[in-house]
C-alpha positions as a LaTeX table, in Angstrom:
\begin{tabular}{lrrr}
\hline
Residue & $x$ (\AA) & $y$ (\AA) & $z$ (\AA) \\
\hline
Unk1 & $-35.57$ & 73.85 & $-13.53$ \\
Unk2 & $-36.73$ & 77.19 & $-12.74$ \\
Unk3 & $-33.79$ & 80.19 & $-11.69$ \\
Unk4 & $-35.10$ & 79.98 & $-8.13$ \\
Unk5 & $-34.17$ & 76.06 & $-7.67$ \\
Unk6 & $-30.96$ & 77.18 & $-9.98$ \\
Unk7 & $-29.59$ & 79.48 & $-7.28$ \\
Unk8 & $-30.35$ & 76.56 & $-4.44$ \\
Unk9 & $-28.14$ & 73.94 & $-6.09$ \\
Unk10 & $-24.18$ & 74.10 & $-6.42$ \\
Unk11 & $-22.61$ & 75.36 & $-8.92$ \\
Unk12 & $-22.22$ & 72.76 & $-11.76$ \\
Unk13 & $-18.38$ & 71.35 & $-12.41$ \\
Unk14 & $-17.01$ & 73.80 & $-15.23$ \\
Unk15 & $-17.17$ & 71.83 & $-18.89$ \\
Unk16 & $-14.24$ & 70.61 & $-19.76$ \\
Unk17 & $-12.49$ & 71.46 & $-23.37$ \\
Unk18 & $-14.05$ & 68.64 & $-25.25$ \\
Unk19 & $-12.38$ & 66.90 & $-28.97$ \\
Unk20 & $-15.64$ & 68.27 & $-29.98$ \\
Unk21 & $-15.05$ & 71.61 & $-29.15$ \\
Unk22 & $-11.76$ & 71.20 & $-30.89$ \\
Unk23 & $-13.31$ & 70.17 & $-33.98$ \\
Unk24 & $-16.21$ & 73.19 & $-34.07$ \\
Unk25 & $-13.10$ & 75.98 & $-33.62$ \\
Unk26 & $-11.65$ & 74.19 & $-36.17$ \\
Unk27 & $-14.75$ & 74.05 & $-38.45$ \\
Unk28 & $-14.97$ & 77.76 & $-37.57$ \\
Unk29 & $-11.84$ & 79.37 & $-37.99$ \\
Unk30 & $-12.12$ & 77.43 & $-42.10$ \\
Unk31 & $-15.61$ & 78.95 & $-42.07$ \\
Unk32 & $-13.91$ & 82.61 & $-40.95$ \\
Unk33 & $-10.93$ & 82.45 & $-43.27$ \\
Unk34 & $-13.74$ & 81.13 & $-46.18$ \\
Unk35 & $-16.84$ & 82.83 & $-45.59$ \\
Unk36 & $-16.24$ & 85.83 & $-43.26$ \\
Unk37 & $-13.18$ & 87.28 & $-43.67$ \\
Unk38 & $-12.48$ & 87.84 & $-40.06$ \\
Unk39 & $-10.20$ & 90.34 & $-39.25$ \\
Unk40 & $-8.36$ & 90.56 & $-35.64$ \\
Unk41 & $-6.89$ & 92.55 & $-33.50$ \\
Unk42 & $-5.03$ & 93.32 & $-29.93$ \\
Unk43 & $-4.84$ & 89.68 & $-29.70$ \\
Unk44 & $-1.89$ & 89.82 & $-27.49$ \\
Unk45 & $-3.39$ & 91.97 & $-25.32$ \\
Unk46 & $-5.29$ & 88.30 & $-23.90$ \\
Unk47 & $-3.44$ & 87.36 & $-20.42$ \\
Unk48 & $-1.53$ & 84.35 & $-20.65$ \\
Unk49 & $-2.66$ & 81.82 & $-17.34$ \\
Unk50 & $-4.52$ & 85.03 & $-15.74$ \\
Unk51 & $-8.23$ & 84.57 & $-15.23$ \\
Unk52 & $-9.88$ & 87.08 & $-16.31$ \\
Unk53 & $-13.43$ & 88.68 & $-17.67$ \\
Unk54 & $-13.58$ & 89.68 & $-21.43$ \\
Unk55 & $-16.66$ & 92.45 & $-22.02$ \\
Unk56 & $-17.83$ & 92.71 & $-25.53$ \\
Unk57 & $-20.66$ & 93.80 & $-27.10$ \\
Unk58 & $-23.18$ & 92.01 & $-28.47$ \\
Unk59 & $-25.53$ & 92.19 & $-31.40$ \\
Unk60 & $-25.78$ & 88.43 & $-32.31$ \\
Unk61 & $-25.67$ & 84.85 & $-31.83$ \\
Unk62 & $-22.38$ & 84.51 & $-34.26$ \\
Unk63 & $-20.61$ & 86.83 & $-31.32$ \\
Unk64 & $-19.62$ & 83.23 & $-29.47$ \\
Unk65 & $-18.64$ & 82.16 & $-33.05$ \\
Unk66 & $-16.60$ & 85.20 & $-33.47$ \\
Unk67 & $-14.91$ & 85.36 & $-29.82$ \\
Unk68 & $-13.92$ & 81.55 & $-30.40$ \\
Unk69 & $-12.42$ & 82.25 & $-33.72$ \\
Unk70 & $-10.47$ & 85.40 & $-32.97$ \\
Unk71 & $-8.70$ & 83.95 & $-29.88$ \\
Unk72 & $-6.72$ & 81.29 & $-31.10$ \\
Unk73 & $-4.28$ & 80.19 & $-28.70$ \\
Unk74 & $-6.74$ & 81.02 & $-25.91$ \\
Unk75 & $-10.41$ & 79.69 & $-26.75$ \\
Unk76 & $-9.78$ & 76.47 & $-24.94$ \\
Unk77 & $-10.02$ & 78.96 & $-22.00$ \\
Unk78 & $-13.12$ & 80.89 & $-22.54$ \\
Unk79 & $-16.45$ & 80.19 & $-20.83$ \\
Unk80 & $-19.60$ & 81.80 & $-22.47$ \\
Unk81 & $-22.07$ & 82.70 & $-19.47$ \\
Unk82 & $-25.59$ & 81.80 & $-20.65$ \\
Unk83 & $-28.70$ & 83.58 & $-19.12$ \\
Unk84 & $-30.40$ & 80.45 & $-17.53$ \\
Unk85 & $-33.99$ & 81.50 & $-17.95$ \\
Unk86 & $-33.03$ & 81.76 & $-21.65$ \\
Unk87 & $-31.15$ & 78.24 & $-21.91$ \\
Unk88 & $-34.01$ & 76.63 & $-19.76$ \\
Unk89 & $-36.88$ & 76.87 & $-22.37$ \\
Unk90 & $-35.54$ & 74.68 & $-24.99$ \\
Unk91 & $-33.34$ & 71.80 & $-23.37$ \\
Unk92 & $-31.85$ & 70.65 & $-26.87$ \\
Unk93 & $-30.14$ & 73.74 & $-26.72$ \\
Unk94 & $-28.85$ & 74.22 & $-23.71$ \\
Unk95 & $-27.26$ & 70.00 & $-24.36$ \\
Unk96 & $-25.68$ & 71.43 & $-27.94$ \\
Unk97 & $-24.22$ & 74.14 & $-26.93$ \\
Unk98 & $-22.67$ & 72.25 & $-24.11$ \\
Unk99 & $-21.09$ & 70.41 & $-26.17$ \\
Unk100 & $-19.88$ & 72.39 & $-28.72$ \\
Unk101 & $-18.90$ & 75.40 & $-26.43$ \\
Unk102 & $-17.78$ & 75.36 & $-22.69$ \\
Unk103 & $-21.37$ & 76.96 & $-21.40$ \\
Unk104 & $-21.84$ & 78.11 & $-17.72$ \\
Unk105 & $-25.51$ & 79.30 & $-16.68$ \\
Unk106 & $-26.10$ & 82.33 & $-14.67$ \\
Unk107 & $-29.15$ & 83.90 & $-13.11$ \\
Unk108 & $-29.71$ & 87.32 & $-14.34$ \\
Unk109 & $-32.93$ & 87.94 & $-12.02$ \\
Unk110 & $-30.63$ & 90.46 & $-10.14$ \\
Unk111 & $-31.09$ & 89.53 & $-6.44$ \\
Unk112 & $-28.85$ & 88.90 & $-3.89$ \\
Unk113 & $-29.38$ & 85.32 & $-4.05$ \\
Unk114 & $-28.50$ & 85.24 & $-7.54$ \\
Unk115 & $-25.87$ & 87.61 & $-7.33$ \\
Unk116 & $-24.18$ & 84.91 & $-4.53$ \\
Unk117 & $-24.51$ & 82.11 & $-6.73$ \\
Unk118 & $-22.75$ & 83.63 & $-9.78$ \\
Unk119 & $-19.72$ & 84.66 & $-7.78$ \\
Unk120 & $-19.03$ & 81.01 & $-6.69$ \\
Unk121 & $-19.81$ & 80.23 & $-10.61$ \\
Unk122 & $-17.43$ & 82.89 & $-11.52$ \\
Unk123 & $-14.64$ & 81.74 & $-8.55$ \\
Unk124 & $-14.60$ & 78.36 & $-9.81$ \\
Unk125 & $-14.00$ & 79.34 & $-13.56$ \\
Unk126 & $-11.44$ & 82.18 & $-11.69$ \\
Unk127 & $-9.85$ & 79.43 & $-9.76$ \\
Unk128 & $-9.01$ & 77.07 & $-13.38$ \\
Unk129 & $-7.72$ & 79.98 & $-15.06$ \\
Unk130 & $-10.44$ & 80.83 & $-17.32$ \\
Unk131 & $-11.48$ & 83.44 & $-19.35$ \\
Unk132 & $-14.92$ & 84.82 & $-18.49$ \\
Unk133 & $-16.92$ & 85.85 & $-21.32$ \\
Unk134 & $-19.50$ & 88.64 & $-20.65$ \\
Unk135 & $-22.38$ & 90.34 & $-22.75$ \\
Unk136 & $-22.66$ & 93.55 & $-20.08$ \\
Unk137 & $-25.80$ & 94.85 & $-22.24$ \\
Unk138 & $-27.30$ & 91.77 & $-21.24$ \\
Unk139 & $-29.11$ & 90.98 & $-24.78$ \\
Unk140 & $-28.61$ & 90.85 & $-28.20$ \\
Unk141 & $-29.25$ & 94.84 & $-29.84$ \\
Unk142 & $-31.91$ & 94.62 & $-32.27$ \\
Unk143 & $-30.63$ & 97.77 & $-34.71$ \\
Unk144 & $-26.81$ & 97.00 & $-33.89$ \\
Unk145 & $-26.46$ & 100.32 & $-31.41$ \\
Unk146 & $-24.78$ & 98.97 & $-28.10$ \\
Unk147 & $-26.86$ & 99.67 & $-25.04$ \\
Unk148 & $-25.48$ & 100.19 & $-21.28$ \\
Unk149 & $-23.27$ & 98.54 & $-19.73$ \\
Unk150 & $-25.10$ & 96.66 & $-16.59$ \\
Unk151 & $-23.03$ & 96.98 & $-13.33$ \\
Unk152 & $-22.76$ & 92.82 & $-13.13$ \\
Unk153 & $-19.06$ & 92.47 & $-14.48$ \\
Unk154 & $-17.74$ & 95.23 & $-12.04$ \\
Unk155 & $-19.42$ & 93.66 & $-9.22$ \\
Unk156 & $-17.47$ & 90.41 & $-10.23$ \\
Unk157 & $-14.41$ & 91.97 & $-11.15$ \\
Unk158 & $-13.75$ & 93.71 & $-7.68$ \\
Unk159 & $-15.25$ & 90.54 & $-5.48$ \\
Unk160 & $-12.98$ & 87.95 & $-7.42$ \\
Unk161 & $-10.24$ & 90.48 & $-8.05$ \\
Unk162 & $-10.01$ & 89.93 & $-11.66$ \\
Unk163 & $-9.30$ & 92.57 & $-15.03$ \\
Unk164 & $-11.42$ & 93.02 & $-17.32$ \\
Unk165 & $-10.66$ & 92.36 & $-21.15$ \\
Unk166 & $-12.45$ & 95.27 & $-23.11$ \\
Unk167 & $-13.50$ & 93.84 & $-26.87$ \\
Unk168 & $-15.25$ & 94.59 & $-29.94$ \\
Unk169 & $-17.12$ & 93.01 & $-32.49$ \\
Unk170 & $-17.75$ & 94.32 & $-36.23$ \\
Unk171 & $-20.21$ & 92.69 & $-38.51$ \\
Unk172 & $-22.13$ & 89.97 & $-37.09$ \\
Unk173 & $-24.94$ & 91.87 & $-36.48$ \\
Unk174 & $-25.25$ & 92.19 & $-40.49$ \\
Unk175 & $-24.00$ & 88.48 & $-40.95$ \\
Unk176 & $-27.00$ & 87.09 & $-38.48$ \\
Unk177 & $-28.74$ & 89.83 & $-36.77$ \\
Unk178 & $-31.81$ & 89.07 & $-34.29$ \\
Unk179 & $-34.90$ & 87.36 & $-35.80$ \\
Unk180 & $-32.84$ & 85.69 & $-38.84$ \\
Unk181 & $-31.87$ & 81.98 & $-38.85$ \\
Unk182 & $-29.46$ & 81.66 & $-41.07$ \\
Unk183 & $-26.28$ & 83.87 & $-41.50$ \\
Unk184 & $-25.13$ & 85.96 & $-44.60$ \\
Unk185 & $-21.20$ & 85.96 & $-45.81$ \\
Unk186 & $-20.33$ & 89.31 & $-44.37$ \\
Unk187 & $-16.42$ & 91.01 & $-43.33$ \\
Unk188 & $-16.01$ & 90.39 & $-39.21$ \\
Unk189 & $-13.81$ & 92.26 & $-37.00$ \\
Unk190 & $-12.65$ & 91.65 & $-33.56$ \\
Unk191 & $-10.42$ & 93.86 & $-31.33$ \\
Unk192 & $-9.08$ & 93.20 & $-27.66$ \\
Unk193 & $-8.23$ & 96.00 & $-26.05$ \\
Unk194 & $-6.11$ & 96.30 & $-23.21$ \\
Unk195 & $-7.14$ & 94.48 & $-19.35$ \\
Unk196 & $-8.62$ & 97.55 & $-17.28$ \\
Unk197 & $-8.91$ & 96.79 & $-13.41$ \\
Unk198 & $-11.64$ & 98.13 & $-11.35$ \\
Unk199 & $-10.20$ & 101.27 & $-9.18$ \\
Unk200 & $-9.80$ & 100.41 & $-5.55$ \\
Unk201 & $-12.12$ & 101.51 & $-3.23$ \\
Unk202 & $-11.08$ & 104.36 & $-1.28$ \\
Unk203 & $-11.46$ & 104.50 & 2.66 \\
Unk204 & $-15.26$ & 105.19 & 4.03 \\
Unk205 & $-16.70$ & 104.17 & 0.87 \\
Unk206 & $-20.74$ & 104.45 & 1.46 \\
Unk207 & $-23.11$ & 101.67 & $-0.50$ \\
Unk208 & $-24.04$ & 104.45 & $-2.68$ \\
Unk209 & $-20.54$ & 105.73 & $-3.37$ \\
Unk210 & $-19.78$ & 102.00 & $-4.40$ \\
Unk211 & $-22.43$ & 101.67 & $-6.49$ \\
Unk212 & $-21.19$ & 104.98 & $-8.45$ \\
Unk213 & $-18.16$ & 103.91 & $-8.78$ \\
Unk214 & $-18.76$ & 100.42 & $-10.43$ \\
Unk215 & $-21.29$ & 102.08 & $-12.48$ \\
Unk216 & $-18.10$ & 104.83 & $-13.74$ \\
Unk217 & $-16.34$ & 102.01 & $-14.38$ \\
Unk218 & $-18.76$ & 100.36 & $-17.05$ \\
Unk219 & $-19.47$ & 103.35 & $-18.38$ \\
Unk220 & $-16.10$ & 103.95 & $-18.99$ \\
Unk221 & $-15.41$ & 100.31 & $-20.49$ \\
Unk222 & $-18.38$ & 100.83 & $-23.13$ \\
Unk223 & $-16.69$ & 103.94 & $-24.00$ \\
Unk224 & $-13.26$ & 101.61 & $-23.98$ \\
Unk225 & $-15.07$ & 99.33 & $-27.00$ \\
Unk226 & $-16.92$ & 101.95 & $-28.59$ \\
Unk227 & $-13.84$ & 103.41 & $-29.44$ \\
Unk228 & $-11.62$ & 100.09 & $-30.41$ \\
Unk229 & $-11.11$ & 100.24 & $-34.15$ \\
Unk230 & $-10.67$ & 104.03 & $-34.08$ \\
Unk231 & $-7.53$ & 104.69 & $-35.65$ \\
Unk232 & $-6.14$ & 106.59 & $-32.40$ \\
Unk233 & $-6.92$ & 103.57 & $-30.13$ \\
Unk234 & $-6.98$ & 100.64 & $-32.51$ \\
Unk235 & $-4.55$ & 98.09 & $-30.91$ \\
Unk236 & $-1.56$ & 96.45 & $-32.93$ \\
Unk237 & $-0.15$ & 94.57 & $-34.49$ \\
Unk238 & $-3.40$ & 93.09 & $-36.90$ \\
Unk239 & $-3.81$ & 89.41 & $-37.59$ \\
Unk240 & $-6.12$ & 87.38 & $-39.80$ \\
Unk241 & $-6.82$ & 84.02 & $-38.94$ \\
\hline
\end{tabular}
């Protein structure tokens, strides 16, 4: 299915929170406490019940691993959005991860049409209470340096009226970075900083204005998750799971 037939269907029913999925967080969080050492923070800053969109960055494939292991008490809620024309090429993928992780496509082309079809993805995930999971860089970093911030999770933030979770993740880009297939034992660390909402738009906005100002805003969130894990903005209390 190419994106262009993707944004002509409906959106697919949200995947439910399988036993399956149960049993891979479990597997994971034994891996984490085993292997990985995972060490988290700001945990309490997640919403309880509130939709909402978590923005991380992302350096590797174990970031989903990571994200599911760190939120305990929550990761029945999150939904990974996965870049469709990625998913699409290799269908055994796109069927495991299904089941092992609740997996919503989105079209990433950047037009209009697209744009429309991931807000009703987005509303229906708003509308069951989930956590939206969002990679704003919009790849994995090859040397571990987080790029920009792309203006998609503002744009969804302000139409769906939803905060936005700021996070950071620490060491999975040397525990499986890009181009390797099998991950090395390394120390992980994820931090939640606090929900930011999008500033309201003042009156006689212009298109351009708009377009500023959602671009201030993710610019100001990457600077948010740069800085997690800094001892002056570090949230407490620390947990290990």
């Amino acid at each position: 299915m190419s994106s262009s037939s993707l944004t002509a269907e409906r959106p697919r029913p949200l995947p439910t929170h399988s036993w399956t999925q149960v049993a891979v967080t479990a597997v994971a969080r034994l891996f984490a406490r085993t292997l990985f050492s995972i060490e988290v923070q700001g945990r309490e800053n997640i919403p309880a019940g509130e939709p909402c969109l978590l923005c991380a960055n992302h350096t590797s494939h174990m970031d989903t691993f990571a994200l599911v292991t760190a939120s305990v008490g929550a990761s029945h809620r999150l939904v990974f959005l996965g870049a469709h024309d990625y998913f699409s090429r290799l269908r055994w993928r796109r069927r495991l991860l299904r089941r092992i992780i609740c997996l919503v496509e989105f079209d990433r082309r950047g037009t209009v049409t697209a744009a429309m079809h991931n807000l009703k993805t987005l509303g229906a995930c708003r509308e069951d209470g989930r956590i939206v999971v969002l990679f704003p860089e919009g790849t994995r970093s090859v040397d571990g340096k987080m790029a920009t911030f792309k203006p998609g999770a503002a744009l969804f933030a302000e139409k769906l009226n939803l905060r936005v979770i700021p996070c950071r993740i620490d060491g999975t880009h040397a525990a499986l970075p890009k181009g390797r297939l099998f991950p090395r034992p390394r120390p992980l660390r994820v931090i939640f900083g606090r929900p930011q909402s999008l500033p309201p738009a003042p009156a006689g906005e212009t298109g351009a204005d708009r377009t500023a100002r959602r671009a201030a805003f993710m610019s100001a969130l990457r600077t948010q998750v740069q800085q997690l894990g800094h001892p002056a903005t570090t949230p407490a209390p620390a947990f290990s799971t």
